[in-house]
SESE-508986 format. One line per field, with one value per residue (C-alpha): residue number from 1; y, z, x. Coordinates in Angstrom, 1 decimal. Layout:
BEGIN
i	NUM, ... $
north	Y, ... $
up	Z, ... $
east	X, ... $
//
This chain:
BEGIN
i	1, 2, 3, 4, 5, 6, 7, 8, 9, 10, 11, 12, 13, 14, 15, 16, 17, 18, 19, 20, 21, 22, 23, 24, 25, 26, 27, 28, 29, 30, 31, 32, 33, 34, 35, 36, 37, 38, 39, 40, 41, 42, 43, 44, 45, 46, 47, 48, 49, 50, 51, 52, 53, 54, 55, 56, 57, 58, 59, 60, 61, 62, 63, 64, 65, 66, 67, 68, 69, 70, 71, 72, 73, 74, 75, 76, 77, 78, 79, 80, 81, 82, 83, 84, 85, 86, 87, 88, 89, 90, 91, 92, 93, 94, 95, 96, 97, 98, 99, 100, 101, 102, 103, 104, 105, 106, 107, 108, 109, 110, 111, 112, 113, 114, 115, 116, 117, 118, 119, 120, 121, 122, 123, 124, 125, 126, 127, 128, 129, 130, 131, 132, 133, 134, 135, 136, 137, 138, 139, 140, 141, 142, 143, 144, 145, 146, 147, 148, 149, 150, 151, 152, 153, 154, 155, 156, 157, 158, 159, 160, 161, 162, 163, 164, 165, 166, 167, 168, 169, 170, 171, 172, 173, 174, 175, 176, 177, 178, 179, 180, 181, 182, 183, 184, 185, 186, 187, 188, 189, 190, 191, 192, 193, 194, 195, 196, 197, 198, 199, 200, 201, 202, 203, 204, 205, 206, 207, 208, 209, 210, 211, 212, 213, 214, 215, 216, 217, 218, 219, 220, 221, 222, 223, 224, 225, 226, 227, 228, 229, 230, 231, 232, 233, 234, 235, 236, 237, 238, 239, 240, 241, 242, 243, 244, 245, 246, 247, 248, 249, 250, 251, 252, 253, 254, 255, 256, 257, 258, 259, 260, 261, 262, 263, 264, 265, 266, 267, 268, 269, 270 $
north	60.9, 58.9, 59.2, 63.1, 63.8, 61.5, 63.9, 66.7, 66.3, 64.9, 68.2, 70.5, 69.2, 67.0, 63.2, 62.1, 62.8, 60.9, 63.0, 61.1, 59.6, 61.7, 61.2, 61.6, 62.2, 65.7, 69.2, 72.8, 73.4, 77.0, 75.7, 79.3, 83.1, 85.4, 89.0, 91.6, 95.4, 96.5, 99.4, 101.8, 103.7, 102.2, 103.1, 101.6, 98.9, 97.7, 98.0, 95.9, 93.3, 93.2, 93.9, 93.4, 90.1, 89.4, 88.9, 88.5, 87.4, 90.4, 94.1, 96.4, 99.8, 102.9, 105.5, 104.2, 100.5, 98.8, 95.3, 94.1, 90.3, 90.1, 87.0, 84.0, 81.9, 78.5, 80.1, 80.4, 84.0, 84.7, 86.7, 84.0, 84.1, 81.2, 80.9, 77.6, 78.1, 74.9, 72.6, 73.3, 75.1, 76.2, 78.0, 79.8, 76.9, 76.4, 80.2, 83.2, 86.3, 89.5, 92.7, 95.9, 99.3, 100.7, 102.2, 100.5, 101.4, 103.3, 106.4, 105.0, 104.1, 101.2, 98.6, 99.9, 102.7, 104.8, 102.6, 104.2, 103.3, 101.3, 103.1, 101.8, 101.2, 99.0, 96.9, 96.2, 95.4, 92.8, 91.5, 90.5, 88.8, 87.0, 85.5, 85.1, 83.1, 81.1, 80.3, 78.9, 77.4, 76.0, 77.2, 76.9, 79.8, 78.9, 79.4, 83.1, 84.5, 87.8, 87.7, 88.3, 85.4, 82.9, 84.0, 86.5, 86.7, 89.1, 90.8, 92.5, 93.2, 93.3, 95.1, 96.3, 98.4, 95.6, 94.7, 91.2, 91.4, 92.7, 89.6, 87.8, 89.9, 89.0, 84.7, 84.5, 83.5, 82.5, 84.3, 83.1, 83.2, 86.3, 84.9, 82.7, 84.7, 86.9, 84.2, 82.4, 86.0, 86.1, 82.8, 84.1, 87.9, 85.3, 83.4, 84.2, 81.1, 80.2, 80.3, 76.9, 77.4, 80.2, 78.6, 75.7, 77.4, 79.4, 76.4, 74.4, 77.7, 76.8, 79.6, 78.3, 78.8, 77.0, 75.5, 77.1, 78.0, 81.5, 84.6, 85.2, 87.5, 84.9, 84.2, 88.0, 88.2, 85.1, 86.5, 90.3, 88.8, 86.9, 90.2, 92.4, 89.7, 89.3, 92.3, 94.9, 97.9, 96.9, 94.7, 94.9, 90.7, 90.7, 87.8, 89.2, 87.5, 88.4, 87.3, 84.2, 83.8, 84.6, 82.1, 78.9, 79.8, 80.0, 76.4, 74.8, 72.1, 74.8, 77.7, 79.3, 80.9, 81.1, 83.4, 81.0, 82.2, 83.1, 85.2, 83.9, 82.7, 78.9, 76.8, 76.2, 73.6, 72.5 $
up	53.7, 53.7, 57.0, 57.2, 54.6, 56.1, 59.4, 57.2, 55.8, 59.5, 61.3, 58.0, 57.6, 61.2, 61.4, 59.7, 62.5, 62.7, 64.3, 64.1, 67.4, 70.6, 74.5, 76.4, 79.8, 79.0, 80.5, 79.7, 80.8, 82.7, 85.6, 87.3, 86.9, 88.7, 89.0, 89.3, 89.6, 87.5, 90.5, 87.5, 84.5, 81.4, 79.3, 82.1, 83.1, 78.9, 78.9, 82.2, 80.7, 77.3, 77.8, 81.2, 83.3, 84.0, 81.6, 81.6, 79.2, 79.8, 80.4, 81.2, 80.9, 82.5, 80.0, 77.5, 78.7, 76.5, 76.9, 75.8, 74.9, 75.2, 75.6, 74.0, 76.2, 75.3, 75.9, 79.6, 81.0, 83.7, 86.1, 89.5, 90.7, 93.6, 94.0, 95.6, 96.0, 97.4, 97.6, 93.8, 92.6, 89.3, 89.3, 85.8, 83.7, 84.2, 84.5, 83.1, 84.4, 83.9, 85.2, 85.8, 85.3, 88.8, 90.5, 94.9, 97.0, 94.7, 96.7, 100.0, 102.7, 103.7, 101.9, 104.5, 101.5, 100.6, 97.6, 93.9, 93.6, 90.2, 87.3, 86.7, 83.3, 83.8, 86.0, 83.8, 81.1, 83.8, 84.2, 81.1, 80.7, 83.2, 82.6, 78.7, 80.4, 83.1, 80.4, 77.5, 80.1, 82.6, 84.8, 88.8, 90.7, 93.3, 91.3, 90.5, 93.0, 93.7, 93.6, 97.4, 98.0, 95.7, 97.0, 100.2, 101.8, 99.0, 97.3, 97.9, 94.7, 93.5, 96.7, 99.2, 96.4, 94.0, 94.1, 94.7, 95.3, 92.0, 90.7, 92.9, 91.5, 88.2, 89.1, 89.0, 92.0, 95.4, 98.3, 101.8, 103.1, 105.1, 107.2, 108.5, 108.9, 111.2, 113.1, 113.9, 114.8, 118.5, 119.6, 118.1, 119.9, 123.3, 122.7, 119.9, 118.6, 118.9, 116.3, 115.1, 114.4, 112.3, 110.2, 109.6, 108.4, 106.2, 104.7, 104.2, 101.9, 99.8, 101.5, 101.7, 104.9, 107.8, 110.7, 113.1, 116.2, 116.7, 115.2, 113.2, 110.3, 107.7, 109.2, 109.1, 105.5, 104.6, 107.3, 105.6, 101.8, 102.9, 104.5, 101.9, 99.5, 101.9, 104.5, 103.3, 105.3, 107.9, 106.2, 109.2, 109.4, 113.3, 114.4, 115.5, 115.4, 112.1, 110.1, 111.8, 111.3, 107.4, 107.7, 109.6, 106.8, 104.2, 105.2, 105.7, 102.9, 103.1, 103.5, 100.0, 97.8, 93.4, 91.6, 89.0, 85.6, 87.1, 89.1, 92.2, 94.6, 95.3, 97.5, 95.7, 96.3, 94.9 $
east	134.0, 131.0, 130.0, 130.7, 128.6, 126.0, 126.7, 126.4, 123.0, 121.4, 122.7, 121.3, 117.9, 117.6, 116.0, 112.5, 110.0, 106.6, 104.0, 100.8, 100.8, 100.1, 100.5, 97.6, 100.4, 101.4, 100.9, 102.8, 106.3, 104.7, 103.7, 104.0, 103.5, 105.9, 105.2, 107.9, 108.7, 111.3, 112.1, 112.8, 111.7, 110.8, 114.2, 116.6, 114.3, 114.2, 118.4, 118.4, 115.8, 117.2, 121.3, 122.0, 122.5, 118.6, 115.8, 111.9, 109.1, 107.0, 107.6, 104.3, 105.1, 102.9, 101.7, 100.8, 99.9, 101.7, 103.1, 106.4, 107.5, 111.0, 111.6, 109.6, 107.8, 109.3, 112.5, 113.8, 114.2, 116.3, 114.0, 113.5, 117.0, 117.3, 113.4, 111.2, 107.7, 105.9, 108.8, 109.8, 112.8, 114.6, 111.3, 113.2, 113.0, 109.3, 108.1, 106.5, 108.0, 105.9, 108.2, 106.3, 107.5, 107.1, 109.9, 109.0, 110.4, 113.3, 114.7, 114.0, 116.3, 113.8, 112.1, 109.0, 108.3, 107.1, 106.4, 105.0, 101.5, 100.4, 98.6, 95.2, 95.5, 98.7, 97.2, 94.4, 97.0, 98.8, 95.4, 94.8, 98.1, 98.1, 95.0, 95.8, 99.4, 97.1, 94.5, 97.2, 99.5, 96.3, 98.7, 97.2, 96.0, 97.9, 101.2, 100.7, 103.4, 105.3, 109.1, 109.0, 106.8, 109.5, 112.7, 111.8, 115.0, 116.3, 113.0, 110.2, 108.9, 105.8, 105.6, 102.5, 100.6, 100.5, 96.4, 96.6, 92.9, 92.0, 93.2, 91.2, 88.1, 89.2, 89.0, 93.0, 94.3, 92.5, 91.8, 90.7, 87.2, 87.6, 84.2, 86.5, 89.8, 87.1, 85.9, 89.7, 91.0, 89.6, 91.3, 94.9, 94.1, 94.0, 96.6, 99.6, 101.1, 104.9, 107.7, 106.9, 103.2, 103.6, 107.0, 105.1, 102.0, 104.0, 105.7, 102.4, 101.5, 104.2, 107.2, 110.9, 111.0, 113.7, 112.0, 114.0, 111.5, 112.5, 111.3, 114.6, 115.2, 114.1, 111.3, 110.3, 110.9, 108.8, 106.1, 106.2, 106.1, 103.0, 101.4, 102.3, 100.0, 96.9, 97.2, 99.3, 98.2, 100.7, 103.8, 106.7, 106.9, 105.9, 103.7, 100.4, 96.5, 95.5, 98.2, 97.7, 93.9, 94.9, 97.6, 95.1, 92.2, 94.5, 96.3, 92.5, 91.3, 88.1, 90.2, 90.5, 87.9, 87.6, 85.9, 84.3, 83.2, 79.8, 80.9, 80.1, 82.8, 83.3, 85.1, 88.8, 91.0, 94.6 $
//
């Protein structure tokens, strides 16, 4: 009897913590932002998110702006799926997922479009939370990916119209020294690389990616979720010379540029 009651009291008012002590080894447990479209309107997309088998921190709906928390961020949401992005997985347990209401490629017989554009406004609203997550969480600009980019080989989302580059301007995520891109572009017009080249590049960037040596439908989808990020005027997957100039500069200690909080860009490194 003792011993329940003993039981009792532990589980209604839980141990004596002391809390004056700190460790200095600690970070957050969002180590990465992942940025969806919820490829519908805002009333299914909020039953999906908030009834249905999938889940997400964030919902930004069109007109008006307007954010949503649905889920708490010390809470796990299920929005990843499968996902690895540079060599790390369960990417849901240690994640922010922001879904956006934007309806892709919805309609279309082909994930090639034609894809809704954004609305202004709403980006400017997933601007500023993601840098309010990035900021809270010191999460790394280099861990702000699209759904496509984390598990490629069965989404697309945030899709070719989601302006990557606008987060660049805005000192959130880096972006390769285009000078350079320009000037590696010449040698890859000469001479395309082989399978290999290109699935190990991709891998170094952080894609899952088999190393496979052929130009086989996985490799495509990793190859077209990295184009729709840094060249998204053409997105098919094929191999040609400037997605392999992006690719070289991007994989270069030197190859990746920061907007820092004067503005200016600077040389960024992981």
């Amino acid at each position: 009897m003792i011993v329940a009651l003993l039981a009792l009291g532990a589980s209604a008012t839980g141990p004596e913590i002391d809390t004056r002590y700190t460790s200095d080894n600690q970070n957050s447990r969002v180590q990465f932002i992942v940025i969806h479209y919820t490829e519908g309107n805002f009333a299914s997309s909020l039953e999906t998110l908030t009834h249905g088998d999938v889940s997400s921190h964030y919902l930004v709906d069109v007109s008006p702006p307007t954010i949503y928390r649905l889920v708490d961020e010390t809470r796990r949401a299920w929005h990843a799926g499968p996902a690895s992005w540079q060599g790390h997985t369960y990417i849901n347990a240690n994640s922010v997922g922001i879904e956006i209401v934007n309806r892709g490629p919805s309609g279309s017989a082909s994930e090639s479009g034609p894809y809704e554009p954004y609305g202004g406004p709403q980006i400017l609203a997933v601007v500023a939370l993601v840098r309010d997550i990035e900021r809270r969480h010191e999460v790394r600009p280099d861990r702000i990916a699209g759904h496509a980019e984390v598990l490629p080989q069965q989404k697309v989302d945030p899709g070719p119209l989601f302006p990557w580059h606008r987060l660049f301007e805005a000192g959130l995520v880096p972006w390769p020294d285009m000078d350079a891109v320009m000037a590696a572009r010449p040698s890859f017009e000469r001479q395309l690389p082989d399978a290999h080249w290109f699935q190990r590049h991709l891998a170094s960037h952080g894609s899952a990616i088999v190393q496979t040596g052929l130009f086989d439908e996985q490799t495509r989808r990793v190859m077209q979720a990295f184009q729709m990020r840094y060249r998204p005027a053409r997105f098919d997957g094929a191999p040609d010379a400037e997605t392999a100039a992006l690719l070289d500069v991007i994989t270069r200690p030197d190859g990746l540029r920061l907007i820092g909080a004067d503005g200016h860009e600077h040389l960024w490194k992981a």
